[in-house]
C-alpha positions in Angstrom: 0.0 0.0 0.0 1.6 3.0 -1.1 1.6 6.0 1.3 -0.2 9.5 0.4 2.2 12.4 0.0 0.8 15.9 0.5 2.3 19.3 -0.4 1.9 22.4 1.6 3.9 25.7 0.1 5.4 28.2 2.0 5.5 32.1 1.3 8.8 31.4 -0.2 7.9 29.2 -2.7 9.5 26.4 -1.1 7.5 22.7 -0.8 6.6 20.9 2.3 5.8 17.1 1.8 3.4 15.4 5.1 3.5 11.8 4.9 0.1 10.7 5.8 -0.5 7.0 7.6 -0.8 4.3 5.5 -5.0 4.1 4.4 -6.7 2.2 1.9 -8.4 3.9 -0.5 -10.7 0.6 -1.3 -12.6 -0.7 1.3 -12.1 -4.6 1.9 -15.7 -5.4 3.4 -13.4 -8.1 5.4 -11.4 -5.6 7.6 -12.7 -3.0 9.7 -10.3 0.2 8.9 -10.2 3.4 10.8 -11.2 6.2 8.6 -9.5 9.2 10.2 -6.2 9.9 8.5 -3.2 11.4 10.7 0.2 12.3 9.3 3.3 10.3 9.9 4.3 12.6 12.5 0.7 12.9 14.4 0.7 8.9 14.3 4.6 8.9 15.9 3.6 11.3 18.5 0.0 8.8 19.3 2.2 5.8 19.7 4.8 7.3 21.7 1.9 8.3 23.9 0.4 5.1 23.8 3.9 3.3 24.9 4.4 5.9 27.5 0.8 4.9 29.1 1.2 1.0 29.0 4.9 1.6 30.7 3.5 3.8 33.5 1.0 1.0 34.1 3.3 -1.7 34.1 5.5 0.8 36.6 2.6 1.1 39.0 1.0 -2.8 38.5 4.5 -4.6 38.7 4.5 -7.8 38.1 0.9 -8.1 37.0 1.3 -8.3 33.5 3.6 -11.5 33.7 0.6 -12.9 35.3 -1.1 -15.6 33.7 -5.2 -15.6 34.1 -6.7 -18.5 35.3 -8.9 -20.4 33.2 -11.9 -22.7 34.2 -13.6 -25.4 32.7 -16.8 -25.4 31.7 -19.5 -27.0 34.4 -21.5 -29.8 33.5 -24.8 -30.1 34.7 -24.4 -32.4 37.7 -21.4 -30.0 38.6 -23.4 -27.0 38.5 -26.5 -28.8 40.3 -23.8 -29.9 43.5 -23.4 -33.5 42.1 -27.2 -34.2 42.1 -29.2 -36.2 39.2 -32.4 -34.7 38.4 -35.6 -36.8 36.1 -38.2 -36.0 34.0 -41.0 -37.8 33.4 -43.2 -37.5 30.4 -46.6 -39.8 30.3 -47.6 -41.4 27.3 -50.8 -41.0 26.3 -52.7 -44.4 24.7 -53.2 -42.5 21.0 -49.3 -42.4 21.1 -48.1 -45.1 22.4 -47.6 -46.7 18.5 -46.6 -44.1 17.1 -43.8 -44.0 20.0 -42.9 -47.2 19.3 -42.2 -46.9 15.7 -40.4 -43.6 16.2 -38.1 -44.6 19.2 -34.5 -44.5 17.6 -35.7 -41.2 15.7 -36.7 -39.6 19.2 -33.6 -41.4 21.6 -30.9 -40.0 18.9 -31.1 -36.4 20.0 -31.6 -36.8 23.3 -28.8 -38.8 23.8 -26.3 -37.9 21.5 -27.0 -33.5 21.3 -28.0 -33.5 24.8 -26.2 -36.4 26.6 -29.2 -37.6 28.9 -30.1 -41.3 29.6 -33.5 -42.3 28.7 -35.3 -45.2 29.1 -39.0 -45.9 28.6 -40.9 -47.5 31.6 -43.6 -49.8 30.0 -45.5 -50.1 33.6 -46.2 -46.6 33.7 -45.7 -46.1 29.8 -43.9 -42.5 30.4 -40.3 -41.8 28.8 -37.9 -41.3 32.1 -35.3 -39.3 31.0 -31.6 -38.0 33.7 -28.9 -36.1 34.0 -25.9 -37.8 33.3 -22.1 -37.4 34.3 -21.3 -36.4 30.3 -24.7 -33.9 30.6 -22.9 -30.3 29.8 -25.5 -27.8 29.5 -27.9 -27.1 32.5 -31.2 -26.8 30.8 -31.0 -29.9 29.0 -32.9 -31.6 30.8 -35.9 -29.0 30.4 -35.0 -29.2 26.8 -35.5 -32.5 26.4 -38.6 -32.6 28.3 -40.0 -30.0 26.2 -39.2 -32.4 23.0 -40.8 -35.6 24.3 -43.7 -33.4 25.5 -44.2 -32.0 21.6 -44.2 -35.3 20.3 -46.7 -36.2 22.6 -49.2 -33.6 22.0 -48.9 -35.2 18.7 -46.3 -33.5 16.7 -43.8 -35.2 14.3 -40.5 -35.8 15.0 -39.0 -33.4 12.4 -41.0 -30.2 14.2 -40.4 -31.2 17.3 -36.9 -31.3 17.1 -36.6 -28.1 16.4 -37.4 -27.0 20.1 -33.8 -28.8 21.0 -32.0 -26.4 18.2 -34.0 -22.9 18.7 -34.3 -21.1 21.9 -37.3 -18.9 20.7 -39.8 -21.3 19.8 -43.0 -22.2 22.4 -45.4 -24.6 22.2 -49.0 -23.1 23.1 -52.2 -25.2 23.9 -55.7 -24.2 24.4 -59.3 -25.0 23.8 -62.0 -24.5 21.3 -64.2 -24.0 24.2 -61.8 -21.2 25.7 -62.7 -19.3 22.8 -66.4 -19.7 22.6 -68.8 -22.0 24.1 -69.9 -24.3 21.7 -72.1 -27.9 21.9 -72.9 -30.5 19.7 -73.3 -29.7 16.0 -71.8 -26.2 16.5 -68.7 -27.8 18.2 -68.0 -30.3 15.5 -68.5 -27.6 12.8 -66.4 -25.5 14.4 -63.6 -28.1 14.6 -64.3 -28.8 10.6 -64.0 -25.0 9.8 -60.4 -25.1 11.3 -58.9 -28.1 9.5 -61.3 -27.7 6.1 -61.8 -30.0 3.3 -58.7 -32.6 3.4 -56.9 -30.0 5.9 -56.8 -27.3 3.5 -57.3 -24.6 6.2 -54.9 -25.8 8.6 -52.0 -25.9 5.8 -52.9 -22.3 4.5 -52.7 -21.5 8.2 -49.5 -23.4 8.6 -47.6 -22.0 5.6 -48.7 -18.8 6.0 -48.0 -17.9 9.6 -44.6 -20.6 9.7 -46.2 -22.6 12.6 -47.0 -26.0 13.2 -50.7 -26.9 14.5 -52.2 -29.9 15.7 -55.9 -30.4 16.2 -56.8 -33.1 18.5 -60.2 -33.4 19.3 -61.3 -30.2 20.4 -57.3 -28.8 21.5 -55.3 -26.9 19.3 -52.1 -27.5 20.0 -49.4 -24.6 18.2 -45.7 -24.8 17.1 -43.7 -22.0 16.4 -42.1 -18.6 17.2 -44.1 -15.9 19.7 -45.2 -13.5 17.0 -46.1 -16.6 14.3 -48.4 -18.3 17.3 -50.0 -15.4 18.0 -51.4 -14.9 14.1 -51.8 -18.7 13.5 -54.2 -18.0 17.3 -56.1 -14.8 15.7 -56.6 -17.0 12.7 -58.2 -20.2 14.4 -59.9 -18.1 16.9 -61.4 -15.8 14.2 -62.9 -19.9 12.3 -64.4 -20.9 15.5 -66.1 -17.6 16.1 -67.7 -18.8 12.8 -66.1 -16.3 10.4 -66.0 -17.9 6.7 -62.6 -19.8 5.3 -62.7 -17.5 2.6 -61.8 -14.3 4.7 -59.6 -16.4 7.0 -57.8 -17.2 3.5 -57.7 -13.7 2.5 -56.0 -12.6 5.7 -53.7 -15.3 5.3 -52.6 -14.0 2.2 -52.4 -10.6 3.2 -49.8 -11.8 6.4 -47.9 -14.1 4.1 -47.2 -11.1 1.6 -46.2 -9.3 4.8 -43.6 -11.9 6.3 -42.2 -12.4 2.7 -41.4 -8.6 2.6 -40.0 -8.7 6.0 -37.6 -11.6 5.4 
């Protein structure tokens, strides 16, 4: 990098030259530069200071910068918990207790490998019994992993609930049709058919447009996603049972996707 070279003149004609520091005048986006330029001599004079500082520090700390700083290891959970095991228990209900069984190595591979717990699954009170181990590193594991087993059982798949082990800002929100409105017999199952639609055509457009994951079961809606995505999939479902038609439901859908893709 070649330095710039300025020239003042005097009254007598005669030419100064000012070394100026050593700038780029491209900008690499891959290094931070400083962009105030000082001549050679300001820069000697800044340095010198600089030296003078770090020396009258050492003067005053003696010894202190020889000293090495200590360095700790990383807690594991026992550790940090005074050498006690804690346990989750999950229960099973009976609708999931095949589809458990078929999905058991999919569902014991992150829990034992990404969060280093030991899990077994206690057929006398068919619940998944999950503990801190000795190899357990991070503290909230074990929340974590009752969290996952807790999504699957509300009846999520695998693949979504997963994804509560990997993100910190996803939530899992539950509620009833009869929390929003009141509703018996006919008016209840309709109500439930106006959510999921013809083949689950509403629950998708709901899904896909809001970036959630929803489960009806029964007469629970059970919600995956982030706070602000629950909260629109929740306006949406609330606004079906309180009987508003799928077409405006779809409209607003539309109008949120459109939103979201602008915003990402």
């Amino acid at each position: 990098m070649e330095d710039l070279d300025m020239s003042i003149g005097d009254q007598n004609g005669h030419q100064h030259e000012i070394t100026m520091t050593n700038a780029s005048t491209t900008i690499d986006p891959s290094v931070v530069q400083s962009r105030i330029l000082q001549s050679a001599s300001l820069a000697a004079e800044a340095s010198k200071e600089i030296h003078d500082d770090d020396d009258m520090d050492t003067e005053d700390g003696g010894d202190d910068g020889n000293i090495e700083q200590p360095t700790f290891a990383k807690l594991s959970a026992m550790a940090d918990r005074g050498g006690r095991v804690e346990y989750r228990r999950v229960r099973c209900p009976k609708h999931r207790y095949t589809p458990l069984r078929q999905d058991w190595e999919q569902i014991l591979m992150p829990l034992v490998q990404f969060l280093k717990l030991q899990v077994r699954f206690n057929t006398k009170t068919r619940s998944i019994e999950m503990k801190t181990s000795p190899h357990t590193i991070d503290t909230g594991a074990l929340q974590k992993g009752a969290d996952f087993c807790s999504a699957y059982m509300l009846g999520f798949e695998v693949q979504d609930a997963v994804a509560l082990l990997r993100l910190d800002d996803l939530f899992v929100e539950s509620f009833n049709v009869d929390d929003v409105k009141m509703l018996k017999g006919d008016h209840l199952s309709r109500a439930v058919g106006r959510i999921a639609g013809q083949d689950g055509k509403t629950r998708f457009a709901i899904e896909n447009a809001t970036r959630c994951r929803i489960v009806v079961a029964d007469t629970r809606i059970h919600m995956l996603g982030s706070y602000a995505n629950i909260r629109l999939a929740r306006n949406a479902i609330c606004d079906l049972i309180l009987g508003a038609p799928p077409g405006k439901v779809y409209n607003n859908m539309r109008n949120v996707a459109k939103r979201m893709s602008e915003r990402y």
